[in-house]
C-alpha positions as CSV (number, residue, x, y, z in Angstrom):
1,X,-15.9,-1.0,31.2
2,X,-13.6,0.2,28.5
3,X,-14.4,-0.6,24.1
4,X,-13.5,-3.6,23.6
5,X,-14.8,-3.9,19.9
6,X,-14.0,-1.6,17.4
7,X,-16.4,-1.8,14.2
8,X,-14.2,-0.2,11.5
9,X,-14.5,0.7,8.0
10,X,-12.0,-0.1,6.1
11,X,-12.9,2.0,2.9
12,X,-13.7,0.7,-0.4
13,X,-10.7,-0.4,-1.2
14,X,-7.5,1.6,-1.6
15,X,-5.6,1.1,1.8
16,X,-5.0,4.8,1.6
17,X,-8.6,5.2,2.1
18,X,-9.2,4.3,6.0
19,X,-9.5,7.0,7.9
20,X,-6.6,7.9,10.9
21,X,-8.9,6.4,13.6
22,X,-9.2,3.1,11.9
23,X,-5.3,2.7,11.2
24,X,-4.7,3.6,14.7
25,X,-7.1,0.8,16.3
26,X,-5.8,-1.2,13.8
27,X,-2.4,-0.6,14.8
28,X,-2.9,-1.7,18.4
29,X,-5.6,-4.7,17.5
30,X,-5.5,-8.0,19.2
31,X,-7.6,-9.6,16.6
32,X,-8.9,-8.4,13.8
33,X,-11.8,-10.1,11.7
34,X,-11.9,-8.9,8.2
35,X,-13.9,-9.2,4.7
36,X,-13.0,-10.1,1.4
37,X,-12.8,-6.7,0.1
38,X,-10.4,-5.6,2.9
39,X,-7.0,-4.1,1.4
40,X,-4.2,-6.5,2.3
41,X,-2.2,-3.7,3.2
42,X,-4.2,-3.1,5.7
43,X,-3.4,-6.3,7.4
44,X,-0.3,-5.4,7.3
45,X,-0.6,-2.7,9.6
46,X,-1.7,-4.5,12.6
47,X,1.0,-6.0,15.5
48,X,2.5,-9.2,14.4
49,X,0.9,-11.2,16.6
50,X,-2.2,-10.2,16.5
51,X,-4.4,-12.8,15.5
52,X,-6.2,-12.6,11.9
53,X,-9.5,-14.2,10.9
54,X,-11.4,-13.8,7.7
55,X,-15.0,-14.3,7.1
56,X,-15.4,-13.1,3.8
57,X,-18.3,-13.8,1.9
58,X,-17.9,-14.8,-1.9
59,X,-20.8,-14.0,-4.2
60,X,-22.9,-16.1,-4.3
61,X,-21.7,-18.6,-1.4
62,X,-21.4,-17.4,2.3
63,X,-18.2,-18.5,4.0
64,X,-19.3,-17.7,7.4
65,X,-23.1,-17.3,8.2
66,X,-23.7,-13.5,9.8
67,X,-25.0,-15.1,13.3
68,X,-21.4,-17.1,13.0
69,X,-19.8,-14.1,12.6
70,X,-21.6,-12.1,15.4
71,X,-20.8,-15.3,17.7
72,X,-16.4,-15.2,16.5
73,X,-16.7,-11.4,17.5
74,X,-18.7,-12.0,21.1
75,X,-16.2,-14.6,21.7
76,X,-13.2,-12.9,21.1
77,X,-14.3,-10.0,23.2
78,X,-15.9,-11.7,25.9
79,X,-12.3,-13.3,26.3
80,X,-10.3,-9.9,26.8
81,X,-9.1,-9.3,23.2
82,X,-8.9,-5.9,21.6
83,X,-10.3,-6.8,18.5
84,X,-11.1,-4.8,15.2
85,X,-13.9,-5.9,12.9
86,X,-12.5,-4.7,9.9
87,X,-15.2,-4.2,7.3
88,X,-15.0,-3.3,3.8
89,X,-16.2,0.6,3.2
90,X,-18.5,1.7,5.6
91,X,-19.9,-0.3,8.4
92,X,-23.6,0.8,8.2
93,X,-23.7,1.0,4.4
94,X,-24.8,-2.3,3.1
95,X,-22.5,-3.5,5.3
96,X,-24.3,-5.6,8.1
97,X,-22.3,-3.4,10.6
98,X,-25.9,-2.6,12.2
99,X,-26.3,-6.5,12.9
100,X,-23.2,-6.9,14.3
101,X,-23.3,-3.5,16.7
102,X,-26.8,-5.2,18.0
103,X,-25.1,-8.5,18.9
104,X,-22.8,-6.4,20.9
105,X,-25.4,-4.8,22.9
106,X,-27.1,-7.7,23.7
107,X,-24.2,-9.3,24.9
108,X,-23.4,-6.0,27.3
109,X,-19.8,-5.8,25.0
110,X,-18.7,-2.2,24.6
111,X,-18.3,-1.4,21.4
112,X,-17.5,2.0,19.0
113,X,-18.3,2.4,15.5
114,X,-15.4,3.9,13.0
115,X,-17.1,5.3,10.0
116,X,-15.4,4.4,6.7
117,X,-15.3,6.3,3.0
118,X,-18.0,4.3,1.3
119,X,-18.0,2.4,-2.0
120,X,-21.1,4.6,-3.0
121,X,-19.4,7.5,-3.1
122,X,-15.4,6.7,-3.8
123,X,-15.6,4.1,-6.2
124,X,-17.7,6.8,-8.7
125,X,-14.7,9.4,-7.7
126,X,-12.1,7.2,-8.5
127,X,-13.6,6.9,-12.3
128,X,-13.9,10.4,-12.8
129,X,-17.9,10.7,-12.0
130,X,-18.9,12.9,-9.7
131,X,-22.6,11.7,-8.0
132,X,-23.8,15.1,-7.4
133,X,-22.7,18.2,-10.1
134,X,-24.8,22.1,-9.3
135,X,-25.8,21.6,-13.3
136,X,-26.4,18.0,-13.3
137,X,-27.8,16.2,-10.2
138,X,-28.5,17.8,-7.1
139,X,-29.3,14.8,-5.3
140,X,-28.3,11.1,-4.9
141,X,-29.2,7.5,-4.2
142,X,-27.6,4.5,-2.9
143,X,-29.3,1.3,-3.2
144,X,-28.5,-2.5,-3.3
145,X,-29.4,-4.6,-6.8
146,X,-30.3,-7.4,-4.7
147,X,-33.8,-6.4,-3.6
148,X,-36.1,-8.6,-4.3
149,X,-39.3,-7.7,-7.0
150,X,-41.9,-9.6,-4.9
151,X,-40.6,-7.2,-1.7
152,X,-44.0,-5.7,-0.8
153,X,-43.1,-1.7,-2.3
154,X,-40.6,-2.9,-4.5
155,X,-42.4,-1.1,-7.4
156,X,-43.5,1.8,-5.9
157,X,-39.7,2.1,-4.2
158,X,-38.6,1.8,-8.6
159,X,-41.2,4.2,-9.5
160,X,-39.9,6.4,-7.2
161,X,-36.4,6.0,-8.2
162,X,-36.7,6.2,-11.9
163,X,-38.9,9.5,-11.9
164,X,-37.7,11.5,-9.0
165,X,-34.3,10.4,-8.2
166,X,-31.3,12.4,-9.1
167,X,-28.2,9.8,-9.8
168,X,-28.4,6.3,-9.0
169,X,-25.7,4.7,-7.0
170,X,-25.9,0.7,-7.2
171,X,-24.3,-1.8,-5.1
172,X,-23.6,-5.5,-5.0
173,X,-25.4,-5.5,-8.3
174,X,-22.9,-7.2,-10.9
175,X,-24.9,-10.4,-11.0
176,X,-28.7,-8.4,-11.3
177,X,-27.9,-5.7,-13.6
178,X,-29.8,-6.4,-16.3
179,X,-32.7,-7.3,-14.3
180,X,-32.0,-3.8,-11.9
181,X,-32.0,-1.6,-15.5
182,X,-34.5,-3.6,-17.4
183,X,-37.1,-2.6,-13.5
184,X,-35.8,0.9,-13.7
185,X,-36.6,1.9,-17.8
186,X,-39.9,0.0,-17.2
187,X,-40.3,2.1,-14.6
188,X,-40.1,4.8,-16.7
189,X,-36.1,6.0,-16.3
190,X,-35.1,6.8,-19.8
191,X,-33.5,4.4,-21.2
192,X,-30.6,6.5,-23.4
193,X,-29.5,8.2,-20.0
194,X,-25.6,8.1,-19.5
195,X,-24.2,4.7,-16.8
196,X,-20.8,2.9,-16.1
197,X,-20.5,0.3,-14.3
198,X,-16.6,0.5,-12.2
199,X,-15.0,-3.0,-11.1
200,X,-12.8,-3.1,-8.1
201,X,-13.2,1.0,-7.9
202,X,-10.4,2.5,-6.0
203,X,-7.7,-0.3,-6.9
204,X,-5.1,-0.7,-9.4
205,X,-7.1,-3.1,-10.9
206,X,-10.0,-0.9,-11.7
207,X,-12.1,-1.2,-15.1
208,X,-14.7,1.1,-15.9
209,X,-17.6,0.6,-19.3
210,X,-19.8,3.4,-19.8
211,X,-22.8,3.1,-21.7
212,X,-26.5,4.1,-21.3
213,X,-29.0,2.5,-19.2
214,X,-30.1,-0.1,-21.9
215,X,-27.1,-0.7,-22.8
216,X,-24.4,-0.9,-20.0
217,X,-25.6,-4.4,-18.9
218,X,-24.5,-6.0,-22.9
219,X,-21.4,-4.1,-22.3
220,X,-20.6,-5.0,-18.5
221,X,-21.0,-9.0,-19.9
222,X,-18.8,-8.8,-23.1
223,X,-16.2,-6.8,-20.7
224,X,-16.1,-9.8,-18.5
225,X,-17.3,-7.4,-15.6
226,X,-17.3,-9.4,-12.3
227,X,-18.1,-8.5,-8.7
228,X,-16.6,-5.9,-7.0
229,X,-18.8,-3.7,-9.1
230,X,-20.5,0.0,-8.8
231,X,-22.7,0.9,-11.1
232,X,-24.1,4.8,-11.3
233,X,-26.8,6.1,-13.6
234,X,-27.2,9.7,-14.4
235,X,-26.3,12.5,-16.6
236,X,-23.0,12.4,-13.9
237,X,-21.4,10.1,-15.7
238,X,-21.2,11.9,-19.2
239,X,-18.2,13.7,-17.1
240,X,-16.0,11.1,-17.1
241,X,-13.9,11.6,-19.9
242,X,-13.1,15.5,-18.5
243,X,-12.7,14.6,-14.6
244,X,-11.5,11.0,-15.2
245,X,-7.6,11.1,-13.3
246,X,-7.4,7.5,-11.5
247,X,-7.2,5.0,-14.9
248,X,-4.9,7.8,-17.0
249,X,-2.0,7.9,-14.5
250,X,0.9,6.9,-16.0
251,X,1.4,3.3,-14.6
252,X,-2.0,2.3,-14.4
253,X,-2.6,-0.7,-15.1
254,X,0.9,-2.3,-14.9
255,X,2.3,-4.3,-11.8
256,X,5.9,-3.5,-10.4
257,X,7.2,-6.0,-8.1
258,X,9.2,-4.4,-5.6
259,X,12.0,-6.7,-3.4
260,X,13.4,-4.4,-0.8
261,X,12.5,-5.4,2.9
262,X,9.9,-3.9,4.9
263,X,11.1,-0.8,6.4
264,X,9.9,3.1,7.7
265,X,11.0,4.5,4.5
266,X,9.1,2.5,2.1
267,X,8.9,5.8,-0.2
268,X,9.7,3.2,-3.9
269,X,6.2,1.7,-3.4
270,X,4.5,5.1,-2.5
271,X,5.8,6.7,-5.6
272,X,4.8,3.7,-7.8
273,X,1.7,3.6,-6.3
274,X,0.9,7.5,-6.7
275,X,2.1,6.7,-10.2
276,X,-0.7,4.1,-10.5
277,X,0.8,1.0,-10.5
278,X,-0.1,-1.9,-8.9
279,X,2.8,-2.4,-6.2
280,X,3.5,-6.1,-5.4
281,X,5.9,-6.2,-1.9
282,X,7.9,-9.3,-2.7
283,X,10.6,-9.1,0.2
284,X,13.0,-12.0,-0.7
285,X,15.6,-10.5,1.5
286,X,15.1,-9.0,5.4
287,X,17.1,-7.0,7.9
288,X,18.8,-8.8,10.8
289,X,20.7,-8.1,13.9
290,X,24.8,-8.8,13.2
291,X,26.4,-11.5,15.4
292,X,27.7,-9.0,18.0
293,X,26.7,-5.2,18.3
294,X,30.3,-4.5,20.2
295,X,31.9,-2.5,17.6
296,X,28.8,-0.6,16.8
297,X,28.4,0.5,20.7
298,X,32.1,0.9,21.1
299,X,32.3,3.5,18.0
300,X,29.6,5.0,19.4
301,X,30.7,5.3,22.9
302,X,34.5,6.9,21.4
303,X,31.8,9.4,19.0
304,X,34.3,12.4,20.2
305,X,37.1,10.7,18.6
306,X,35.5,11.0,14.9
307,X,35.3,13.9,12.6
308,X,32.9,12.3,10.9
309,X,30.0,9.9,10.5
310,X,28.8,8.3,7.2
311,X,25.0,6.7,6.8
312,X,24.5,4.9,4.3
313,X,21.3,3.6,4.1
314,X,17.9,4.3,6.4
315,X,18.5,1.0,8.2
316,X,22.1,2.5,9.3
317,X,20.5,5.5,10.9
318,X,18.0,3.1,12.4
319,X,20.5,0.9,14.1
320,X,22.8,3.5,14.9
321,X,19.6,5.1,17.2
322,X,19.0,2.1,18.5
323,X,22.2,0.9,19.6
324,X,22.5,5.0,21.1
325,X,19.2,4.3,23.5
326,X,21.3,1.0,24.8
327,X,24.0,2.9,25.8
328,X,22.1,5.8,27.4
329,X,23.0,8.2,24.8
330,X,20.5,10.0,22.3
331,X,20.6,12.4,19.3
332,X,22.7,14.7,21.1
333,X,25.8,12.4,21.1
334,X,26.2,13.1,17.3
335,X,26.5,16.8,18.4
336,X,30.1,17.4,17.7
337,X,30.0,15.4,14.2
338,X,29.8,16.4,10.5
339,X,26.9,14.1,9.7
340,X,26.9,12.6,5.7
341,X,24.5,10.6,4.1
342,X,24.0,8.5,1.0
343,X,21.1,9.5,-0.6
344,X,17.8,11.3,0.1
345,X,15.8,8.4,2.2
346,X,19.0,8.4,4.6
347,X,19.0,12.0,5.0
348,X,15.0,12.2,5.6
349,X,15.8,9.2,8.1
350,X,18.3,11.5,9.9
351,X,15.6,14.5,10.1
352,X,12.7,11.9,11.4
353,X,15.5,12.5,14.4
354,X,16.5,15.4,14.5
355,X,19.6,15.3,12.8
356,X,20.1,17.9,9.6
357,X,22.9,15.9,7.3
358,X,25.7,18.7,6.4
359,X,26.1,16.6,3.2
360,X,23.7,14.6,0.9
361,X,25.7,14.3,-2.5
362,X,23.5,14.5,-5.4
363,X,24.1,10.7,-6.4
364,X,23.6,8.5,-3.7
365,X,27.0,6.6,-4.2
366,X,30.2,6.1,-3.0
367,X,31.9,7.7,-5.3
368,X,29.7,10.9,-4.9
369,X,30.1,10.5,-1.6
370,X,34.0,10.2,-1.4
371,X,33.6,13.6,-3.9
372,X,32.3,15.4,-1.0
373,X,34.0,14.3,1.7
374,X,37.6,15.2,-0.6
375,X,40.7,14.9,1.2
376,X,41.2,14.1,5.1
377,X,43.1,13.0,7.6
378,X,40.4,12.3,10.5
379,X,38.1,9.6,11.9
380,X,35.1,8.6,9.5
381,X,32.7,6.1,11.7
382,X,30.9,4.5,8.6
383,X,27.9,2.2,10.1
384,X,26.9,-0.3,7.3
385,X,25.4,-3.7,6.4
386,X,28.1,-6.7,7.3
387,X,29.6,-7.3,3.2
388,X,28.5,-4.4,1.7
389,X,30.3,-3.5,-1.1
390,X,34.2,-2.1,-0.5
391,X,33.8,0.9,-2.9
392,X,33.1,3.8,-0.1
393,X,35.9,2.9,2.4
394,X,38.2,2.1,0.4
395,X,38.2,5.2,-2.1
396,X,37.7,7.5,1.4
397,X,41.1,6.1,2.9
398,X,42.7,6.5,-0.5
399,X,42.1,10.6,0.1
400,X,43.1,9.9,3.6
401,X,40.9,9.7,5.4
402,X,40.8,6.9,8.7
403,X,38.0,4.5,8.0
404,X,36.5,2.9,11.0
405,X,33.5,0.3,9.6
406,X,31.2,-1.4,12.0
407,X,28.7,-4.0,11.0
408,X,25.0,-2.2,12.2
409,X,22.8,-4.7,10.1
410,X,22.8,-7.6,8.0
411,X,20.5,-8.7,5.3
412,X,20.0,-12.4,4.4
413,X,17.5,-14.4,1.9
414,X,14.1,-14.7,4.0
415,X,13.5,-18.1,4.3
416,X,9.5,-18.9,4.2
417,X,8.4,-17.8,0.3
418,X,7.4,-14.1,0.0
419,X,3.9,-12.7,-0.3
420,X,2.7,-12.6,-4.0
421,X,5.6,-15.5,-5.1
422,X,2.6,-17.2,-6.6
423,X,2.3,-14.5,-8.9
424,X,6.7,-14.2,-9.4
425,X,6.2,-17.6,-10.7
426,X,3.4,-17.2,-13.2
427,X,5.4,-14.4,-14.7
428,X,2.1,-12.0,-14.5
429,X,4.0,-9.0,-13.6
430,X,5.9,-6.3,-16.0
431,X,8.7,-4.9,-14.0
432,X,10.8,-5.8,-10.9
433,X,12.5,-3.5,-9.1
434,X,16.1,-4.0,-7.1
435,X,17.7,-1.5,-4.5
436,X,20.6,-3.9,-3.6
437,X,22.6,-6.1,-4.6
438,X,21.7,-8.8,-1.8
439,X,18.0,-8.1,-3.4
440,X,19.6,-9.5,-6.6
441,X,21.0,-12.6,-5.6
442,X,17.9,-13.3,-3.0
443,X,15.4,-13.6,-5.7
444,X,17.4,-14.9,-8.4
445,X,18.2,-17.6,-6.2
446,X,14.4,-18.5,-5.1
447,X,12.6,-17.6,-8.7
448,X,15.8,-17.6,-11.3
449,X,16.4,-15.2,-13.6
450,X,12.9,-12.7,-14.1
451,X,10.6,-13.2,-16.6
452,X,10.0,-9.7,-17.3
453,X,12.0,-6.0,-17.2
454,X,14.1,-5.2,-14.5
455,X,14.9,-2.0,-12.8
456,X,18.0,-1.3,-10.3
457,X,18.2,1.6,-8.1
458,X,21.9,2.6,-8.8
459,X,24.5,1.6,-10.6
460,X,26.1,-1.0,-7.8
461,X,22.5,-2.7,-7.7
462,X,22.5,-2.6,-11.7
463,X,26.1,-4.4,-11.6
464,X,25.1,-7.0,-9.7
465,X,22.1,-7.9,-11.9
466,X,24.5,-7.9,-14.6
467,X,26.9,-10.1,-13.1
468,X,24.1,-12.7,-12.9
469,X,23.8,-12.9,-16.1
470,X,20.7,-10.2,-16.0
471,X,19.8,-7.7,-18.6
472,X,19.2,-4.3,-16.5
473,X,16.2,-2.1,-18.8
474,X,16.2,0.8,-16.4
475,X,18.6,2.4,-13.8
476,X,18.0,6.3,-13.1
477,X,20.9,8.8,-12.9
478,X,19.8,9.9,-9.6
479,X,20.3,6.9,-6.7
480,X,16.6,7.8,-5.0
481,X,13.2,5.9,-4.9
482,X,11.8,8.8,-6.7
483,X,14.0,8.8,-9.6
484,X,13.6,5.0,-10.1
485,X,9.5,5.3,-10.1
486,X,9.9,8.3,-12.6
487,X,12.3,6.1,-15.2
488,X,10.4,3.2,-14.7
489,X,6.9,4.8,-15.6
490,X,8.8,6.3,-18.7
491,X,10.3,3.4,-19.8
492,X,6.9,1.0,-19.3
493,X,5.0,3.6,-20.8
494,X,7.0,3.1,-24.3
């Protein structure tokens, strides 16, 4: 009988975090039956159809007993489903993935346990504190701050910890961790030794204190320190201020809302994100099929007639590939063709295929594109969003040049409200970010004008913004996702 339940750890909170197994079961999931502290990227990543349940537990109040929980994933699985219990970190750390795994076996449900990177270990990294150091601490322990003190060895288990463990690692232990240090120095831990305590570790919303073990429960409370929080005792954490790289990157700590449509090239967020921003995906506008692909597969059946073809954006070379499997024809077809593409992401989008652009100008615009083309008298098929603007063809048939444009997408305003417009509405953001001008008009029609700075990819975008009245802060010389990260960490860092 083949897995039906996978038991995967999610990691403790960064979506980057999960390890290739887990995105790849996620990937194919039927259901999947998450916690609170899952990343909702994650969820992202499964099918569309796949059917989502959460049974997170709040602190302090249980939204779904454990047996219930056992019972949703027996059910599921007894009916046929693929389904991912997607837990946050590890599975068997703290995590009750042991419970579930024995409610499996008694049912007779296969089932495979996916590791994940634990809290306990990745939450101290992402603040710079490293839980074991060769002159420091040669040793370890994790521990939950919810054990109780009338636990039969609960004093013996402190006494152990406070005089012969190395660093402490504590979990679930916001709520208890005055109690948890107050056990531990009576104990006999010593009460000066270095602690933090790290909120949401491995997010963009991170917040480390750092005191000492007397001391770091005053400071978590006047810090407004709420669960998720790590807390780690030891000489360790006196290395903070020299290993610390998460909380000093240059965006940390600000959120960029980001409007472009979900796509394989989502390289804007990625850079934000690496920059460490928190990256809100508000897609107010989404790619659609145009009315009729017959020019598009005509052009591409009359490909020998054309000198040249012109991508301008990812989606084009996208569609184009598409609309070349319908008609029987792959990569090769574009064989006899000077290829050109308008900007970097298009040109990577041509290599994810095979296809090695002969000329990526150093702007991605149409007027740096019409520079390199120059002067010509043969066929350019130029594959582009229905509307777009008429700069590109137009300048290329003044040099000459015979213009053949096909409609390969179309983008329109998405109609249900975008993920995060809760947050667009409250104004609790610092920077949105535009790489059309559909983008524009999309979410100034469904939030008006934004409440805080706004970037634009390129100088078209920026125009657009303008001509609504906007006030564009930030538009990079170079048209690329990169470029507009790197300008708008420089200008939010001023």
């Amino acid at each position: 009988m083949s897995v039906l339940v996978h038991l995967v750890g999610a990691g403790p909170g960064d979506p980057g975090l999960i390890t290739r197994r887990g995105l790849d079961l996620l990937r194919r999931a039927q259901v999947v039956i998450y916690d609170r502290l899952v990343a909702p990227e994650l969820l992202d990543e499964a099918p569309p159809d796949a059917e989502r349940i959460f049974v997170g537990k709040q602190p302090g109040d249980r939204l779904m007993p454990q047996a219930q929980i056992d019972r949703t994933i027996v059910e599921h699985a007894r009916r046929g489903a693929r389904v991912v219990r997607l837990k946050g970190g590890d599975p068997f750390v703290f995590g009750r993935g042991a419970d579930e795994a024995q409610a499996l076996a008694a049912a007779g449900i296969p089932f495979e346990i996916v590791p994940g990177v634990t809290s306990a270990v990745a939450v101290p990294a992402y603040a710079g504190i490293p839980v074991t150091h060769s002159g420091l601490s040669s040793s370890f322990t994790v521990l939950t701050a919810h054990e109780s003190a009338d636990r039969p060895g609960t004093r013996e288990r402190f006494k152990a910890l406070a005089t012969g463990a190395g660093t402490l690692v504590l979990l679930m232990g916001a709520s208890t961790l005055r109690n948890v240090c107050k056990r531990l120095i009576d104990a006999g831990r010593d009460a000066s030794e270095p602690a933090a305590v790290i909120e949401w570790g491995t997010t963009s919303q991170q917040r480390t204190v750092v005191g000492t073990l007397e001391t770091i429960a005053d400071l978590a409370d006047r810090q407004g320190i709420h669960p998720p929080a790590t807390t780690i005792v030891g000489p360790v954490t006196s290395l903070r201020d020299a290993v610390g790289w998460f909380e000093s990157r240059p965006l940390f700590g600000r959120t960029v809302v980001v409007t472009r449509p979900p796509s394989e090239e989502d390289r804007l967020r990625q850079a934000l994100a690496e920059l460490g921003a928190r990256v809100l995906h508000v897609p107010v506008i989404e790619i659609v099929d145009p009315p009729s692909f017959e020019m598009l597969d005509k052009s591409l059946i009359e490909l020998p007639t054309f000198e040249w073809i012109a991508f301008s954006s990812p989606n084009a070379v996208r569609k184009v590939f598409e609309r070349l499997t319908v008609i029987g024809r792959d990569a090769r077809a574009l064989g006899p063709l000077e290829v050109a593409a308008v900007g970097k992401a298009t040109a990577e989008a041509l290599a994810r295929r095979g296809i090695v652009a002969d000329v990526v100008p150093d702007h991605a615009t149409g007027a740096a594109m019409t520079g390199a083309l120059g002067t010509g008298t043969g066929r350019v098929l130029l594959p582009r969003p229905a509307g777009a603007p008429r700069e590109l063809p137009d300048s290329l048939r003044a040099l000459g040049w015979d213009v053949v444009e096909v409609a390969a997408y179309e983008t329109r305003p998405v109609e249900a409200a975008p993920p995060h417009s809760d947050v667009v509405m409250s104004g609790d953001y610092d920077l949105v970010a535009f790489a059309s001008p559909s983008a524009v008009d999309a979410f100034v029609q469904r939030f008006g004008s934004p409440s805080a700075a706004i970037a634009c990819i390129g100088s078209t975008t920026a125009g657009a913004a303008r001509d609504r009245g906007l006030t564009v802060d930030v538009t990079p010389e170079k048209h690329s996702a990169d470029a507009l990260a790197e300008a708008i960490a420089i200008y939010l860092r001023k």
